[in-house]
C-alpha positions as CSV (number, residue, x, y, z in Angstrom):
1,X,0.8,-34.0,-4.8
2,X,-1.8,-33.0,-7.5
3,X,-1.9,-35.1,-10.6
4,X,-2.7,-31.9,-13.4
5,X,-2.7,-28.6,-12.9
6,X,-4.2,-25.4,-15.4
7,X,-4.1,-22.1,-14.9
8,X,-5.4,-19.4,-16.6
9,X,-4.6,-15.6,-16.3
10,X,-7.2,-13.8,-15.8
11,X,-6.0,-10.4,-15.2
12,X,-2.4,-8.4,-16.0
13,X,-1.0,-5.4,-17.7
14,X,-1.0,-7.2,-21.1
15,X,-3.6,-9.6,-23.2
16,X,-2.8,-12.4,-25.4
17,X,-6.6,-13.1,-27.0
18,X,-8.8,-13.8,-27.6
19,X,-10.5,-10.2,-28.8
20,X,-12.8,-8.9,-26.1
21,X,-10.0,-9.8,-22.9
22,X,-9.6,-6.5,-20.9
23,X,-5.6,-6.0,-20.0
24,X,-5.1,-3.8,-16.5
25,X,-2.6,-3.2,-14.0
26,X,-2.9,-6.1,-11.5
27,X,-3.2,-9.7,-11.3
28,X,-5.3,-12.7,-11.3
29,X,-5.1,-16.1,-11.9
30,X,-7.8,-18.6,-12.4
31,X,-6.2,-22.2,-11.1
32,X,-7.7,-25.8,-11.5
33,X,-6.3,-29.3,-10.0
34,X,-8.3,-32.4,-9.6
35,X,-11.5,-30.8,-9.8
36,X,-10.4,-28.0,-7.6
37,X,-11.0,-24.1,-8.1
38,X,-9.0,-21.7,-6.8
39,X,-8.6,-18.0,-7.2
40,X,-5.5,-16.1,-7.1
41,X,-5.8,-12.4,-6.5
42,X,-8.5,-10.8,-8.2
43,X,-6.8,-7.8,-9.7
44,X,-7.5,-3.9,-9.8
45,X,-11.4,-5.0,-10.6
46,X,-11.9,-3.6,-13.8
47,X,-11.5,-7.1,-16.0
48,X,-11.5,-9.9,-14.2
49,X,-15.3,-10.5,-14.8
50,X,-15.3,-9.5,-18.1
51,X,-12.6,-11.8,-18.7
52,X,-13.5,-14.6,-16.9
53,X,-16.6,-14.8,-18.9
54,X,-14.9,-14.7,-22.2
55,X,-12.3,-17.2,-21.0
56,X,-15.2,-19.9,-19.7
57,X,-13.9,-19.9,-16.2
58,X,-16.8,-19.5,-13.4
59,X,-16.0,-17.5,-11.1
60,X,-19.5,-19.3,-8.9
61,X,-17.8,-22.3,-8.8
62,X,-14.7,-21.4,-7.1
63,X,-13.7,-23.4,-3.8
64,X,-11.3,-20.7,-2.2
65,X,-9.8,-17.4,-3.2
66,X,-5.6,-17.1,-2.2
67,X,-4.9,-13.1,-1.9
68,X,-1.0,-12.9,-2.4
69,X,-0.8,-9.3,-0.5
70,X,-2.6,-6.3,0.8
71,X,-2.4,-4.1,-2.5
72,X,-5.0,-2.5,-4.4
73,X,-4.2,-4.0,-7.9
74,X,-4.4,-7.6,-6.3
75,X,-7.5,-7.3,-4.3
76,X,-10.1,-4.4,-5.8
77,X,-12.0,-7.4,-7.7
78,X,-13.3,-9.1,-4.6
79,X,-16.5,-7.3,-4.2
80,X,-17.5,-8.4,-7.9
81,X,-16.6,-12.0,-7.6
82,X,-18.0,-12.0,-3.7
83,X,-21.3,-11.2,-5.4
84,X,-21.2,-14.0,-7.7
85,X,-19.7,-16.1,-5.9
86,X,-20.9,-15.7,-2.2
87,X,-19.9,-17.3,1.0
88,X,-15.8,-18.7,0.4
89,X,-12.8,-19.0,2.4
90,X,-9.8,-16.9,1.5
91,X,-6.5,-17.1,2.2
92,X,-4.1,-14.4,3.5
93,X,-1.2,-13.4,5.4
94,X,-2.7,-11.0,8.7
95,X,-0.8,-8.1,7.3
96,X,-2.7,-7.6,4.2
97,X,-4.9,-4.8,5.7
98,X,-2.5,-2.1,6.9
99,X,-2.4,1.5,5.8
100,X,0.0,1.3,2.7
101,X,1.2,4.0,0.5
102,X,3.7,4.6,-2.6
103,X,5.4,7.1,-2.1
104,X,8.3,9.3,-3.4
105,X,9.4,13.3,-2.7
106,X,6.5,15.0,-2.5
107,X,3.8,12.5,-3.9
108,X,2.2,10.2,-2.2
109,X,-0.9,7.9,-3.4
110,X,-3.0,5.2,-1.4
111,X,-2.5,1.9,-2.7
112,X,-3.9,-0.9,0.0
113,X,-7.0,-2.7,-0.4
114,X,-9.9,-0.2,-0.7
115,X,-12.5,-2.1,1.2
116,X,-12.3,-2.5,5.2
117,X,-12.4,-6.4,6.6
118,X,-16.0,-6.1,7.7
119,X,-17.2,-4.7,4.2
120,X,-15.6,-8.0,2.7
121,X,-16.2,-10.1,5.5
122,X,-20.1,-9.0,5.2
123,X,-20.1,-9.9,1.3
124,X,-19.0,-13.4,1.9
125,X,-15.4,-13.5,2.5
126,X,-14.3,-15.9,5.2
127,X,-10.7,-15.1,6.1
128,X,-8.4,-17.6,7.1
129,X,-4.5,-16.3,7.7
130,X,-1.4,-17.8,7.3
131,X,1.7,-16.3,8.8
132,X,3.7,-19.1,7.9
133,X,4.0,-21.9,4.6
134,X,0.9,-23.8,4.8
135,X,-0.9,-26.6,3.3
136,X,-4.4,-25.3,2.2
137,X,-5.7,-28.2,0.5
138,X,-3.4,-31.7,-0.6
139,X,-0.5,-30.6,-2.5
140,X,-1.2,-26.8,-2.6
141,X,0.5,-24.9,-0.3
142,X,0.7,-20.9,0.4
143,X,4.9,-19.7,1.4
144,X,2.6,-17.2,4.0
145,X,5.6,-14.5,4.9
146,X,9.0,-15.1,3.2
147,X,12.4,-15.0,5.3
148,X,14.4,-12.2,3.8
149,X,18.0,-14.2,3.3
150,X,19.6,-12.1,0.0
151,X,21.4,-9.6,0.0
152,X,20.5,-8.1,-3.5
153,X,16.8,-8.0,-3.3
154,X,16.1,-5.2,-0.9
155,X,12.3,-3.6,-0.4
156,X,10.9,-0.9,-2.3
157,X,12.3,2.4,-0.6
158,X,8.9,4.2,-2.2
159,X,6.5,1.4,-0.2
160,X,5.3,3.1,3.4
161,X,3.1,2.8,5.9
162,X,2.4,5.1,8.9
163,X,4.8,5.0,11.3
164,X,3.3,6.9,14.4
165,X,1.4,10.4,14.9
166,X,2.1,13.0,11.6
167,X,2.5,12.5,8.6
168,X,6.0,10.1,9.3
169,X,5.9,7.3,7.2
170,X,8.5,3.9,7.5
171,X,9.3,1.3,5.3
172,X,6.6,-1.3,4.7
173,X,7.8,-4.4,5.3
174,X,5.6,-6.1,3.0
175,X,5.7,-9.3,5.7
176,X,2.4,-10.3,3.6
177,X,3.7,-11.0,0.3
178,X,3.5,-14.6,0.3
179,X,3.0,-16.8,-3.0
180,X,0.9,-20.4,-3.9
181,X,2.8,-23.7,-4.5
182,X,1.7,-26.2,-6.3
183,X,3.3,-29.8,-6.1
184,X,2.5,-31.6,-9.7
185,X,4.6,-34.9,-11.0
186,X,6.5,-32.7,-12.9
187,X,7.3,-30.7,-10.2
188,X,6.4,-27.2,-8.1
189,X,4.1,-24.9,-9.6
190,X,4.9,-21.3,-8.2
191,X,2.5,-18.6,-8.7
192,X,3.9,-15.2,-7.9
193,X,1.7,-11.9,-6.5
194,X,4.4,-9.3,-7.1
195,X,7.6,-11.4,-5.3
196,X,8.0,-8.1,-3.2
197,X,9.9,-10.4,-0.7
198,X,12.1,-11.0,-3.8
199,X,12.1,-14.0,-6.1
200,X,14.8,-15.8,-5.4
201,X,13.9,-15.2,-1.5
202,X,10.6,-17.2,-2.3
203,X,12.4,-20.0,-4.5
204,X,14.8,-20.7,-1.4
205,X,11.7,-20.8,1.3
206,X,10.0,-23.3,-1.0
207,X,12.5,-25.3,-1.9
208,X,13.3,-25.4,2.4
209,X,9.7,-26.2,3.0
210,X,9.5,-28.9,0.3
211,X,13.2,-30.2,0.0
212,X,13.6,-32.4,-2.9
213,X,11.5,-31.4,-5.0
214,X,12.4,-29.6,-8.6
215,X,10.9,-26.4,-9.9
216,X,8.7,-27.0,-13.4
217,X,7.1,-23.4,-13.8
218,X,7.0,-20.2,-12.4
219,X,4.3,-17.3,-12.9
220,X,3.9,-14.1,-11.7
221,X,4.3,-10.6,-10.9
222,X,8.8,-10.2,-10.5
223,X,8.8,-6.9,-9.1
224,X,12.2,-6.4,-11.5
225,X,10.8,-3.7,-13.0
226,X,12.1,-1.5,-9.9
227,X,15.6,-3.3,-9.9
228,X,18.4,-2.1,-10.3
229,X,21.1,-3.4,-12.9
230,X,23.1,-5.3,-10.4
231,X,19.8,-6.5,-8.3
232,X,18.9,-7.7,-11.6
233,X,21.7,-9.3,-13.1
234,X,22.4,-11.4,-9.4
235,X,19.0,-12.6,-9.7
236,X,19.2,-13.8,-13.1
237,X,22.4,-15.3,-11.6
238,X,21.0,-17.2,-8.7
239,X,18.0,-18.5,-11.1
240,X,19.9,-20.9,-12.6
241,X,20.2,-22.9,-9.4
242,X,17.1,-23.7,-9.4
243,X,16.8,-25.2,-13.0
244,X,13.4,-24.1,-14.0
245,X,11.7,-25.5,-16.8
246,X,9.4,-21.9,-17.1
247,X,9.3,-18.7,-16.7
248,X,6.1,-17.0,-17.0
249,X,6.9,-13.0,-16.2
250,X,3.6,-10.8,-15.5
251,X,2.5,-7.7,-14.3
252,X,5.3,-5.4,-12.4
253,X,8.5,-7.4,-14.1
254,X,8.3,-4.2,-16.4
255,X,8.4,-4.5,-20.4
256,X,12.2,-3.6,-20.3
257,X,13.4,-6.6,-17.7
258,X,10.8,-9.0,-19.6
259,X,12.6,-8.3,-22.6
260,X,15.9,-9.1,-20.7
261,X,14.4,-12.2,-19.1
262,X,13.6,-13.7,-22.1
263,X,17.2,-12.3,-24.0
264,X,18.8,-14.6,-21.4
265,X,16.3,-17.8,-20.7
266,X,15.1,-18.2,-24.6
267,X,12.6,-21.0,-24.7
268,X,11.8,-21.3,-21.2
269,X,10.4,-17.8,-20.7
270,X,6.6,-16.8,-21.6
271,X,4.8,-13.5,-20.8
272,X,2.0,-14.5,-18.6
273,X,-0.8,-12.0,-20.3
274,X,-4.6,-12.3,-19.9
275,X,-5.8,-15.4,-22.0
276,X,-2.7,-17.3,-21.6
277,X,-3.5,-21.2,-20.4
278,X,-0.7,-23.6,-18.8
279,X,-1.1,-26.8,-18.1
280,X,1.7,-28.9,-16.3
């Protein structure tokens, strides 16, 4: 168990202030606990240095870098803070460098990681995977891939990869998407890369792996945005169980189901924008 932990967001769709903050679509989130540093994803690359100057946090001092899963808006930033920061461990789920694409009909866009291992590998990066929940450092733990156990949060029909020779594309699994735990006195700390293994999927893995212990705030990318109305009103439904002090929505939760979010959980829910800082 930690004894404080702040975060700070330091890249999403959205920004709080101050004036200068860059908003984006991806992710990133700047986390400190007992004098440690750690980076969450590093979002689509176009603000998280800009912002991380104007928000004080140095990105030289981190002590690892957490990448939640092998999309472009979570991971495009690592060149820049590689350069600043150099030689670092980073944590990650073995999947995160397949072939992935969105795609729907007759469109069809690129949207893994744009660098190859040894390009990151050669700027500093020094991978260490986690296929299953893992404790990184004392009291903060990565889910690595999430057991699938609901039946009302399905995977995005328009995420592929190749499946074979030709242009034949399958469902991507998304067996990467895994999320950070953090166990304060107040409780777990769960910080969300897009919850493309489905939130309430995540919430019952943690709560598995570290029985006992009650849920104080999650943060994060939803992935309700693409839900359905029943998908999202079940989820909403099974949320309760966990009694969550905060809900801090980001990135693909979508404007619409934010809105929702925060029609039904009042007080307890927060946008999670660049410049917003939690402590618990």
């Amino acid at each position: 168990m930690v004894n404080e932990c702040e975060i700070t967001i330091l890249c999403e769709n959205s920004v709080a202030g101050p004036f200068g903050l860059l908003g984006e679509h991806g992710w990133a989130v700047f986390v400190e606990t007992d004098g440690l540093r750690l980076l969450f994803d590093t979002g689509q690359g176009q603000g998280i240095i800009n912002n991380s100057l104007i928000l004080g946090v140095d990105l030289g001092q981190i002590d690892a870098i957490v990448l939640s899963h092998g999309h472009y808006d979570h991971t495009s930033g690592l060149p820049q803070v590689l350069q600043i920061r150099g030689e670092v461990p980073v944590f990650a789920h073995p999947d995160i460098f397949l072939d992935r694409y969105w795609s729907r009909g007759e469109v069809s866009r690129h949207i893994g990681i744009r660098f190859n291992r040894a390009y990151l590998e050669s700027l500093g990066c020094r991978f260490q995977f986690t296929p299953g929940f893992t404790q990184i450092f004392p009291g903060i733990y990565v889910t690595g891939e999430v057991p699938r156990v609901t039946d009302f949060e399905p995977p995005d029909p328009n995420m592929k990869i190749p499946a074979g020779t030709g242009a034949h594309m399958a469902q991507d699994p998304l067996r990467d998407d895994l999320s950070m735990v953090i166990d304060t006195p107040s409780g777990l700390v769960v910080i969300l890369g897009c919850a493309h293994a489905g939130i309430v999927n995540i919430l019952k893995w943690c709560a598995q792996n570290l029985p006992g212990r009650p849920f104080h705030t999650v943060i994060g990318g939803t992935h309700l945005g693409f839900a359905e109305k029943e998908q999202f009103d079940k989820t909403l439904d099974a949320l309760e169980d966990f009694d969550i002090k905060r809900l801090g929505a980001s990135h693909c939760t979508g404007l619409k189901n934010a809105s929702r979010l925060y029609c039904a959980l009042g007080e307890k829910f927060f946008h999670a924008s660049v410049g917003v800082y939690i402590t618990v």
